[in-house]
N, C-alpha and C positions, 0 to 999 in steps of 0.2 A: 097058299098065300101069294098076292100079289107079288112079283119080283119085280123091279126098277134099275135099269142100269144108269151108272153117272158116270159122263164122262168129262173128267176137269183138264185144262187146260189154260194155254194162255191165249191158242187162238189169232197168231200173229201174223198173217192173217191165217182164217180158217180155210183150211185146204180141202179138195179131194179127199184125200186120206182118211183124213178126219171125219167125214161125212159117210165114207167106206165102212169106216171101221164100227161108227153108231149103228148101220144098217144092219152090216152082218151080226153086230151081238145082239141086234132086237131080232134075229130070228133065230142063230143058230143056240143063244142062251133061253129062247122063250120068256122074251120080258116083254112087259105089258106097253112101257116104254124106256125111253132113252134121253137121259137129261143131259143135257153139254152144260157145264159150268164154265163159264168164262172169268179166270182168277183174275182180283182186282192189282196186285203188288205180289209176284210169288217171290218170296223169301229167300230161294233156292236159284233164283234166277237176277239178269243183270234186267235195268231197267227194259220196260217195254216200249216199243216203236210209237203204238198208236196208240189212242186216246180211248179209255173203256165205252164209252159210247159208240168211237167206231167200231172196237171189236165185236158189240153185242150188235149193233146194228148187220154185221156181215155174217156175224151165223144168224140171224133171223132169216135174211136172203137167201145164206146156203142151203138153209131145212126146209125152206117152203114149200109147201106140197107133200112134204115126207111124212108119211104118216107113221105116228108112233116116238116121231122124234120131236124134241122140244127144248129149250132154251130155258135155263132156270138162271136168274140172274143174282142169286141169294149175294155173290162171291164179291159181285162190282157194288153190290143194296151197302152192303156192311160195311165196304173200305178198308183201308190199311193190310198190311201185311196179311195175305191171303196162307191160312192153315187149312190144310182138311179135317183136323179134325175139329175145328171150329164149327166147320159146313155142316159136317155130319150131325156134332150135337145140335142144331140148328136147323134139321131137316125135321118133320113131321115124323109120327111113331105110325105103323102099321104095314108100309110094306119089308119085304126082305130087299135091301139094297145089294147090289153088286157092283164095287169098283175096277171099272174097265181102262185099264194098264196097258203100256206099251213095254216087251221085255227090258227097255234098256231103262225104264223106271224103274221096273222089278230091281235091279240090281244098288240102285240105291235107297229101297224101301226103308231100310231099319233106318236110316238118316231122318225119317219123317217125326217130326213133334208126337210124341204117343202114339206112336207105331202100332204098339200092340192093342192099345183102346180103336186104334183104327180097324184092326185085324179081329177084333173082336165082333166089332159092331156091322159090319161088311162083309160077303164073300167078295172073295177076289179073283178077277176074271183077266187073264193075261193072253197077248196078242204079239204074236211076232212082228219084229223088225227088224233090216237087214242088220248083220253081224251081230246079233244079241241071239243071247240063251235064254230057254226057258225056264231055267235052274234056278231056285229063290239060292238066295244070298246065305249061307250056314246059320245064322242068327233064327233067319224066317224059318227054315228048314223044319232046326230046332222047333221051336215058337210051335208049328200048323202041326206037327207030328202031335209035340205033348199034349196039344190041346183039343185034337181029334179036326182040326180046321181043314179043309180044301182048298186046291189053289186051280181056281178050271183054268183049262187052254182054249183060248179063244181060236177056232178054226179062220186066219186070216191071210191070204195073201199077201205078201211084202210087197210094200208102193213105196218105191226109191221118193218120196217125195218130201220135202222139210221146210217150214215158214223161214227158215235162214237162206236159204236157197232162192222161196220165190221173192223173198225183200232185197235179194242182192240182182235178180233177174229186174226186176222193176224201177231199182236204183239204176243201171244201163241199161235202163229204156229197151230191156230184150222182151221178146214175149213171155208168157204166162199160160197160152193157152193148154187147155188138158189139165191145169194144176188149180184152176180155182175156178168155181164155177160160176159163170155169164156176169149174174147179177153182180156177185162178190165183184170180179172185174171191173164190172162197170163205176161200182161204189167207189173202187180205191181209185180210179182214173179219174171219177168225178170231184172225190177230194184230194185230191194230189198225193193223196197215201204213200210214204215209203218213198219216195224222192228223193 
């Protein structure tokens, strides 16, 4: 069965990392490819910086050339308060999806709207980040044990790198370079991004 990683986000702007981390689970999970969803309003979070057209417009730049990787814009199509499991029931039926997680997500998973419809419908593919565990949260635990589910460990190198970080580098006009790539740069310098 075809397998598809998704990887949702807010993309603020889309980093390195970010780009790291779609590569390595399109090989080291064997996925056919790797979807970046870019959330329209996430629910969980405080207002976003930039404008959903810029964000999609800057992971189009960042994946270019990346084969395997790709941009599904389903998140910014629908509007309003961005849920996964809206996405999900909203995605096409036939491959196996796998959502690709950062461990410090993992720990606030059960907080998700229908967590477990989430957990049902998805494997879940988790990825280190500095100072996070890879250890689901007792709920999940519980939850993946009774129901026979898997929780794979994304083989990832930790990239000290965070969109809070490069919007505060870019608000004092400090560099960026190494944290976002070329084009990304140039978009956000050409629209004043993050100022």
């Amino acid at each position: 069965m075809k397998r598809v990683g998704l990887l949702g986000g807010s993309f603020d702007p889309v980093h390195v990392a970010h780009v790291a981390l779609a590569r390595t689970a399109l090989q080291a999970l064997r996925l056919s490819e790797v979807q970046l969803i870019p959330a329209a309003n996430p629910w969980q979070r405080a207002a976003l910086h930039a404008a959903p057209a810029h964000r999609l417009r800057m992971l189009e730049l960042a994946i270019e050339g990346e084969c395997g990787l790709v941009v599904n814009p389903i998140e910014i199509e629908r509007g309003g308060a961005t849920y996964t499991i809206d996405t999900l029931r909203a995605l096409p039926e036939g491959p196996r999806y796998v959502w690709l997680l950062g461990a410090d997500q993992l720990l606030n998973f059960c907080t998700w709207r229908d967590w477990r419809e989430i957990a049902r419908r998805v494997d879940l593919a988790v990825a280190t980040r500095p100072g996070s565990s890879l250890a689901p949260p007792p709920e999940l635990a519980a939850w993946l044990a009774q129901t026979g589910h898997g929780l794979e460990a994304l083989p990832f190198a930790p990239m000290a790198v965070s969109a809070s970080q490069i919007r505060r580098k870019l608000a004092a006009g400090e560099s960026t370079r190494g944290l976002l790539a070329e084009p990304v740069a140039a978009y956000i310098a050409a629209h004043h991004l993050y100022r």
